[in-house]
C-alpha positions in Angstrom: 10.8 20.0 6.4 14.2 20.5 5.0 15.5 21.3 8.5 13.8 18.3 10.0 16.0 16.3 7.6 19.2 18.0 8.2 18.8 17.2 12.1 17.9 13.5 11.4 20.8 12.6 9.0 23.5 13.1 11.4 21.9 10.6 14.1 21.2 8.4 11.4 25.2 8.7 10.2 26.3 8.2 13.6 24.4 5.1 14.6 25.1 3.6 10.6 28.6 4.3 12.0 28.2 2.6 15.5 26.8 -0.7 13.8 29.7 -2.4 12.2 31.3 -1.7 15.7 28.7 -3.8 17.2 28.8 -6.4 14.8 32.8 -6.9 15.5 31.7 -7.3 19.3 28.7 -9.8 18.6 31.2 -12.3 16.2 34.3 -11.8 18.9 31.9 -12.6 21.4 29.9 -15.4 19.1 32.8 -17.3 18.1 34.6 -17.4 21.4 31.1 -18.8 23.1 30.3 -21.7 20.5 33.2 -24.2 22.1 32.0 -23.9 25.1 28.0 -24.8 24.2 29.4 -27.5 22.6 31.0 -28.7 25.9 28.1 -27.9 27.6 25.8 -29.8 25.2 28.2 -32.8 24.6 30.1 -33.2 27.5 33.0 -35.4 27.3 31.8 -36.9 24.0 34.3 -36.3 21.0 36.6 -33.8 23.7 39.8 -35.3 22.5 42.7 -33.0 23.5 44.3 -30.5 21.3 47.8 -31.4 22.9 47.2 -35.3 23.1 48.0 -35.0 26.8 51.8 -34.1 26.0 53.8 -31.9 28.5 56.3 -29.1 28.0 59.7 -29.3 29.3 58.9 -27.7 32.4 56.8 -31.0 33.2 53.1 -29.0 32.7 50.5 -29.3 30.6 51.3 -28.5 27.1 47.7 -26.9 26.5 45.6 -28.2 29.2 42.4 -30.9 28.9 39.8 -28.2 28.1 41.5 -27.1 24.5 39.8 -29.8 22.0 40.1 -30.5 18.5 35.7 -30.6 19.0 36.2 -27.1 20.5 38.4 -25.5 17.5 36.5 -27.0 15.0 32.6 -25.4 16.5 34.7 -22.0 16.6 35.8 -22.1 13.1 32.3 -23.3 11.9 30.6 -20.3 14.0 33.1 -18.0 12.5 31.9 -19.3 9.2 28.2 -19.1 9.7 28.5 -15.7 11.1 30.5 -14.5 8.4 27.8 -13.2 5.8 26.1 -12.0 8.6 28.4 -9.4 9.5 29.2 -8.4 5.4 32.7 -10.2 5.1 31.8 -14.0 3.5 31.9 -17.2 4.9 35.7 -17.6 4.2 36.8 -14.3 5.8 35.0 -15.3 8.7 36.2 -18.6 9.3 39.6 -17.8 8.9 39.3 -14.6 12.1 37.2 -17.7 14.1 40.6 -20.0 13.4 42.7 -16.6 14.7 40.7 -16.8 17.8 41.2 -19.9 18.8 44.7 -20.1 18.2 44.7 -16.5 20.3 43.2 -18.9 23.0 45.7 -21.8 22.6 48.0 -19.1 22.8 46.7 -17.9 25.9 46.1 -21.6 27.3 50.1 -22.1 26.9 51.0 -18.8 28.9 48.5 -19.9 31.4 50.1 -23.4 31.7 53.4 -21.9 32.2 52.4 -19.2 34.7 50.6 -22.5 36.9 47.4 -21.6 36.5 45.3 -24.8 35.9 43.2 -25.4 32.8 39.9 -23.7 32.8 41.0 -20.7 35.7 40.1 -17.3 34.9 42.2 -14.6 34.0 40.6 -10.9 33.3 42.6 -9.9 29.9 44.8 -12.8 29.3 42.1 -14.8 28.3 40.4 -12.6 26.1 43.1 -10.0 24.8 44.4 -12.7 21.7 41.1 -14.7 20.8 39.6 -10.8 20.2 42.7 -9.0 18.9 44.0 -11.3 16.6 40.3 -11.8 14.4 39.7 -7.9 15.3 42.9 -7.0 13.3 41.8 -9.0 10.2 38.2 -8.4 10.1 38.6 -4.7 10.4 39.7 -3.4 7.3 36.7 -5.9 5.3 34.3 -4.1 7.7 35.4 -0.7 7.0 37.0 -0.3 10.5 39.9 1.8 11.8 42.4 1.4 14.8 40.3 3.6 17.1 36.3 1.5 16.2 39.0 -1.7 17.0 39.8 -0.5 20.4 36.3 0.6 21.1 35.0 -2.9 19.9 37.6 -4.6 21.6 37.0 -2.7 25.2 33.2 -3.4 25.0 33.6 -7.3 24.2 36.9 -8.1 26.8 34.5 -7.3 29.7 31.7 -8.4 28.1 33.0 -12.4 27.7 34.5 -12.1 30.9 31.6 -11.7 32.2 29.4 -14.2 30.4 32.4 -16.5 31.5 32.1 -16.1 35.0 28.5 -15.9 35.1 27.8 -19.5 33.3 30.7 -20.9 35.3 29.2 -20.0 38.6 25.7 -21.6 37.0 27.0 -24.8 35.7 30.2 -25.7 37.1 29.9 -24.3 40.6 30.6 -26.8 43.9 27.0 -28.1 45.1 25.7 -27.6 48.0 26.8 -30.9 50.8 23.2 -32.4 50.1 22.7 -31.8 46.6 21.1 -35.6 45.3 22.1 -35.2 41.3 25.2 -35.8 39.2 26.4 -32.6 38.6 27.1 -32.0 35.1 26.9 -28.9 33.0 23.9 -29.9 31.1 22.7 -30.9 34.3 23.0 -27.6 35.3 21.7 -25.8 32.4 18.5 -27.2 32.0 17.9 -27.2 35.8 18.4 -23.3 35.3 16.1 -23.7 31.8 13.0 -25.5 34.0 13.7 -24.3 37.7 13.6 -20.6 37.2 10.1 -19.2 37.0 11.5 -15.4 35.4 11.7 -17.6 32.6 8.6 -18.7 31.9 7.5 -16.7 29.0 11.0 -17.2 26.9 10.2 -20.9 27.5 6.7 -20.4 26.0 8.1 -18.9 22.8 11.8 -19.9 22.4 10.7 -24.2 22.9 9.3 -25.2 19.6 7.4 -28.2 21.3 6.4 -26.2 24.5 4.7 -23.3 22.5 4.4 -23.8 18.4 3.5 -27.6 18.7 1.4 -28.0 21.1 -0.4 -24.7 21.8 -0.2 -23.5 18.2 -0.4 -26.7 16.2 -2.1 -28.9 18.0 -4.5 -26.9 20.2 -5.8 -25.2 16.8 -5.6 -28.7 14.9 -8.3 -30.1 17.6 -10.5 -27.3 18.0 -11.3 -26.6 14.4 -12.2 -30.1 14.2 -14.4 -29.9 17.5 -12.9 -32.8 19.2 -11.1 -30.2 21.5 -13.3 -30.8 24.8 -13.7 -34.6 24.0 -10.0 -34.4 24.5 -10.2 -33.2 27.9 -13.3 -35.3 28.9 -11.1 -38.2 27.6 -8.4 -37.2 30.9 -10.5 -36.9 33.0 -11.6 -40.4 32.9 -9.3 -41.9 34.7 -9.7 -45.7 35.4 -8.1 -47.9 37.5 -5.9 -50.5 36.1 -4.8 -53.9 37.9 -1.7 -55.7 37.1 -1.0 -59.1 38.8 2.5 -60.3 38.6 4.0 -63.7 39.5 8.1 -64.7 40.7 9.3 -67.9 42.1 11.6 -65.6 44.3 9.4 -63.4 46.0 9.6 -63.5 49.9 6.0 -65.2 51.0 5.5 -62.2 53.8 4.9 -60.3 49.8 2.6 -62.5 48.5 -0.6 -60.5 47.5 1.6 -57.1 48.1 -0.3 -54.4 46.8 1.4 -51.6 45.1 -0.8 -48.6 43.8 1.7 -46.1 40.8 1.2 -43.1 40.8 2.8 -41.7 37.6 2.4 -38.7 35.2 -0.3 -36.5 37.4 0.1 -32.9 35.9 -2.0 -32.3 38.5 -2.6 -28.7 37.1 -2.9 -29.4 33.6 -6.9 -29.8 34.1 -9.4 -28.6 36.2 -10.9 -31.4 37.9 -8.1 -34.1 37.6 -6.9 -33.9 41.1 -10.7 -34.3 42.1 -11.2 -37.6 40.1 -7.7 -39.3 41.7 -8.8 -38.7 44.7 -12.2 -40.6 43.8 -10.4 -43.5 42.6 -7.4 -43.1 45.4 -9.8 -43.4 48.3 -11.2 -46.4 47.5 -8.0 -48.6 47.1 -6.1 -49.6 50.3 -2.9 -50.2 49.5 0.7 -51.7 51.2 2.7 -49.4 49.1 2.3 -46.3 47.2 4.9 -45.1 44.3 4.8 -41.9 42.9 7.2 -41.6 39.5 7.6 -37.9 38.8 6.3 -35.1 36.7 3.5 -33.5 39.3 3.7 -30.2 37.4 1.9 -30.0 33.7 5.3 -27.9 32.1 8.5 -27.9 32.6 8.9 -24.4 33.4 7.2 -21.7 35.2 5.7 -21.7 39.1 5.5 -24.9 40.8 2.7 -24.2 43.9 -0.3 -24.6 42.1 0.8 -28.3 41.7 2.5 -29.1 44.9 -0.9 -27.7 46.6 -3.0 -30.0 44.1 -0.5 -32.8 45.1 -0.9 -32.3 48.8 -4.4 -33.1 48.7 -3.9 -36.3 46.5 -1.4 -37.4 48.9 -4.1 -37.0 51.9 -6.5 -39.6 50.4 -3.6 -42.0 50.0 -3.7 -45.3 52.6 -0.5 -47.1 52.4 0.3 -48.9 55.3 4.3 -49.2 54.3 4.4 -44.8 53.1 4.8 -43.8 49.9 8.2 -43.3 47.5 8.6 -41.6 45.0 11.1 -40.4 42.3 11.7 -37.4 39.9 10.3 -36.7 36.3 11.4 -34.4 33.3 8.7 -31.8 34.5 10.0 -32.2 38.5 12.6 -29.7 39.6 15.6 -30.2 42.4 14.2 -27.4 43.7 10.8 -29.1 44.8 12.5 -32.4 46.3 12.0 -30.7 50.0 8.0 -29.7 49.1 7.9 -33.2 47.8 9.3 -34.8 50.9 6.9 -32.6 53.6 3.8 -33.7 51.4 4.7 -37.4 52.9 6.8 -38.6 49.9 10.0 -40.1 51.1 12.2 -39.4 47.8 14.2 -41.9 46.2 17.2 -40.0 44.3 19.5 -42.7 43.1 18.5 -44.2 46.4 17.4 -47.9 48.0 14.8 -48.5 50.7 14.9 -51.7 52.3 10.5 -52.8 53.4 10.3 -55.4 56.3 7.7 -57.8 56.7 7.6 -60.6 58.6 11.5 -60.6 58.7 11.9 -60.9 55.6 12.6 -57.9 53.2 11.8 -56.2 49.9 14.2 -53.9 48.5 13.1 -50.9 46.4 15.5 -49.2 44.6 14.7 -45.6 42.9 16.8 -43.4 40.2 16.8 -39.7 39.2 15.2 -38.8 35.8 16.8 -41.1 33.3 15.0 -38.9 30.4 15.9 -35.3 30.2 18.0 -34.5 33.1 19.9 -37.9 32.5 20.9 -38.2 36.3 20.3 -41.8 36.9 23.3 -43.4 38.4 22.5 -47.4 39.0 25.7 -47.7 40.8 25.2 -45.5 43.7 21.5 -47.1 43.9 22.1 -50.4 43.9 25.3 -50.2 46.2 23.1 -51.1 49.5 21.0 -53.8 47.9 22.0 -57.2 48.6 22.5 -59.2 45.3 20.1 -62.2 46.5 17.5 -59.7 47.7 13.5 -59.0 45.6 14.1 -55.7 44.0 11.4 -53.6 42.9 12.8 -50.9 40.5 11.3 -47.5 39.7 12.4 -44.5 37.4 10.6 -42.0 35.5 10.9 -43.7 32.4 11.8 -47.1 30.7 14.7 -45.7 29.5 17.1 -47.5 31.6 15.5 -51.2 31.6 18.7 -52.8 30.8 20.8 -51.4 32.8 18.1 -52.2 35.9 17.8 -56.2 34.3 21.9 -56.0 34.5 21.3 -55.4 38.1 19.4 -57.9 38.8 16.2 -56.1 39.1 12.8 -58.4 39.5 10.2 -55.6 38.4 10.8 -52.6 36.9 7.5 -49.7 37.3 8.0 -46.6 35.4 5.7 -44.1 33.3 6.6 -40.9 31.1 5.3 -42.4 27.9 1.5 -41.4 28.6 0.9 -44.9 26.7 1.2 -42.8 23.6 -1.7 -40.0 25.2 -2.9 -39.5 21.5 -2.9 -43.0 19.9 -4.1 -44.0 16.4 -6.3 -47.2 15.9 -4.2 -50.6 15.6 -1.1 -48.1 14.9 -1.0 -47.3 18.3 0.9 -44.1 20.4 1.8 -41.3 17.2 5.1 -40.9 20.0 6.1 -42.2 22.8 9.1 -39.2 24.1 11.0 -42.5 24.4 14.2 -44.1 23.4 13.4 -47.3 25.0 11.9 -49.7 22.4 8.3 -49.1 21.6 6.9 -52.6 23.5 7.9 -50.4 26.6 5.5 -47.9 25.8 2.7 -49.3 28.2 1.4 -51.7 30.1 3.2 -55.1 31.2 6.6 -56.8 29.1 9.3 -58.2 29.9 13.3 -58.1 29.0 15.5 -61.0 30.1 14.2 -62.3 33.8 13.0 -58.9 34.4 9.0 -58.0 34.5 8.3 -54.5 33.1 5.5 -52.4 33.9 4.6 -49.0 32.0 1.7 -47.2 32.9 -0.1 -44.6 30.9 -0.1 -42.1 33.2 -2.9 -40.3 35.5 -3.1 -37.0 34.2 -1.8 -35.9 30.2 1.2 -32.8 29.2 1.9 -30.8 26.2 -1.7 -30.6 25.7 -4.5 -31.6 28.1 -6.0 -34.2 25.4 -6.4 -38.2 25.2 -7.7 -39.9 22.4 -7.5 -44.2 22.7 -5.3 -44.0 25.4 -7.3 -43.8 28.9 -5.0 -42.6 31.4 -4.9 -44.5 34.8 -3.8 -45.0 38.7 -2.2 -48.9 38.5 -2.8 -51.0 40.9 0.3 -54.1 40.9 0.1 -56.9 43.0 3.4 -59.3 43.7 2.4 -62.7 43.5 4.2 -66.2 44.2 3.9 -68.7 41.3 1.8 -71.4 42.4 4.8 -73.9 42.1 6.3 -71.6 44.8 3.3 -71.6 46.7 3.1 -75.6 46.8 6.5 -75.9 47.4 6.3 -73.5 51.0 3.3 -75.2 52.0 5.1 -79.0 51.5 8.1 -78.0 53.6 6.7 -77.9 57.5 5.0 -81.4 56.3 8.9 -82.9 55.1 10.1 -81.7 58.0 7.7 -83.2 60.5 8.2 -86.4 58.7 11.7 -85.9 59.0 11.6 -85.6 62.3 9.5 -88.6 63.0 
């Protein structure tokens, strides 16, 4: 037993040796990555420049655009958090962060002078300071000589050079010539988040709401009270819902134009659901059909099951105009082309003009204004004529006064599930809103612009409803009657006219 022990301890020792090593390389590499999440996260919010946009004498940037007071700041605060982690206090460890990032201002002014622009890599130069510098002072508080420095110091340089590259090429890379969405970093990083179905299981157990919430929380809440399968007998109920509304400016060849929305399906969320639209579908001719995102039940992992479930919606749907349709927080870019051969004629920041009788309808259609955030009214609207009936759709009411500063006559959108689990006379428990909560469902109004907010066909999170039915709506445009007088009175003023 003795000898077992004597050939154990000098692993053990040489591993117990090997760790403060690798805690120098996680904090280099830690504290050096927290600016950038913050940039990815906020974006241009709070990014004033370190350098106030001042140039050196040699008429260059002094620092560059992408060195921010924000940026400095989150690395000092990292440094400070990971500080007791790595056994040297929160004040040793925000002082090596502050080392790091004036290593990397450091490096930023060589860069400038050497013409390289702002944000342009440079294997060495950009990590040799921001490493050496809080290496040098964190090494004797962590028991660490010249040659553990060097060591630590050749594992992180390649290390964040590669991280740096890699997360550039995912969130800032050129898209492609037909790529429909804003590109921004978050953009980017939560289509890589939702779109990439290797990830599936770290979504499961990293999202709080995705796993914990709903399939820990609430799944067990439901069952151990036994109202788990009246939950999904609630979704499956699906009703139809009519909605009539009425506009002194609506082109008579649209009076009595049916629209059927088609919002919220999760169409693999439930066994059966797809079966009981199709019910419903069938029976309700229609001029136009809508569809407003979120075909898939989560917002990550594989996305045939619901484009197959979808495809055999889509083949009971009669809508003599076609049907349009726009993304949701649960639809990837990457299933825009699978959307568009299932008959869907995708409306990304887009405007489709419907003729009828020679006179026209305009409907106008924006990315997901929720999660993604990729809604850009100017590019949609740029077509529409100012005097022309515009029939607004997004994912979510999230955008309803940017759409009424448009000039938009009806807005149709969905997301909030009405609520999905509602309370009696309190109402929805959430809405996964920020638009005010008389938005949540059904018909209101803002300014001169109707609003329509339907709860949704199918249910997410959890495959439950309780007081909230969900539904397939069914709007029809209408003329006001005054309007309707008026057009009948004119041929009979001008005949008199005439005579």
């Amino acid at each position: 037993m003795a000898d077992r022990k004597q050939s154990i301890l000098p692993v053990r020792q040489r591993c117990d040796a090997a760790m403060p090593i690798v805690e120098l390389v996680l904090f280099l590499v830690w504290v050096n990555f927290v600016p950038f999440l913050i940039h990815v996260l906020l974006g241009d919010r709070a990014a004033a420049p370190l350098d106030g946009g001042l140039r050196w004498r040699d008429g260059r940037d002094l620092l560059g655009p992408n060195k921010t007071w924000r940026g400095v700041v989150a690395g000092v605060l990292a440094g400070a958090a990971a500080g007791p982690l790595v056994g040297v206090g929160w004040q040793i460890g925000a002082l090596a962060a502050l080392l790091a990032m004036v290593g990397d201002l450091l490096t930023s002014f060589v860069k400038r002078r050497l013409d390289r622009e702002s944000g342009a890599a440079m294997f060495g130069l950009d990590q040799g300071l921001e490493t050496l510098l809080p290496a040098l002072l964190l090494a004797p508080a962590m028991g660490l000589g010249l040659l553990e420095v060097a060591i630590a110091l050749l594992a992180a340089i390649p290390l964040m050079h590669l991280g740096s590259r890699y997360w550039h090429q995912l969130l800032a890379r050129p898209p492609s010539d037909n790529y429909p969405r804003v590109v921004r970093s978050t953009t980017r990083l939560r289509e890589w988040r939702a779109c990439h179905v290797p990830l599936a299981y770290w979504q499961r157990w990293l999202n709080f709401e995705n796993y914990f919430y709903y399939r820990v929380l609430m799944t067990g809440v439901f069952k151990a009270a036994g109202w788990y399968d009246r939950g999904t007998e609630n979704v499956l109920a699906v009703c139809v819902r009519t909605h009539a509304v009425e506009f002194e400016d609506l082109p008579p060849a649209f009076d009595g134009y049916r629209v059927l929305l088609l919002t919220d399906l999760h169409l693999d969320g439930l066994p059966g659901l797809t079966d009981a639209l199709v019910a419903h579908v069938a029976e309700h001719p229609v001029d136009l059909c809508l569809v407003g995102g979120d075909i898939r039940m989560e917002m990550y992992g594989p996305m045939a099951p619901a484009l197959r479930e979808l495809r055999h919606l889509l083949g009971h749907v009669q809508a003599t105009d076609g049907i349009y349709g726009v993304l949701g927080n649960h639809d990837c870019i990457e299933m825009l082309p699978e959307f568009e051969a299932a008959g869907i004629s995708m409306l990304i920041n887009d405007a489709q003009a419907i003729r009828r009788g020679g006179e026209d309808l305009w409907l106008v259609g924006v990315d997901d204004p929720h999660y993604y955030k990729c809604h850009d009214l100017e590019l949609a609207f740029r077509s529409v004529p100012p005097e022309a009936f515009k029939l607004f759709l997004a994912h979510s009411p999230e955008v309803f006064r940017e759409a009424a500063d448009k000039g938009a006559h009806l807005y149709l959108c969905g997301h909030t599930h009405g609520g999905q689990i509602c309370l009696p006379v309190i109402g929805p428990v959430f809405t996964h809103s920020r638009a005010p909560r008389y938005t949540a469902a059904g018909p209101w109004k803002y300014g001169n612009m109707l609003g329509y907010t339907s709860s949704g066909a199918g249910a997410s999170g959890i495959p439950l409803r309780f007081n909230c039915q969900g539904e397939i709506s069914l709007i029809e445009l209408r003329r006001t009657p005054a309007a309707r007088a008026e057009a009948e009175m004119k041929p009979r003023v001008q005949v008199g006219e005439r005579a």
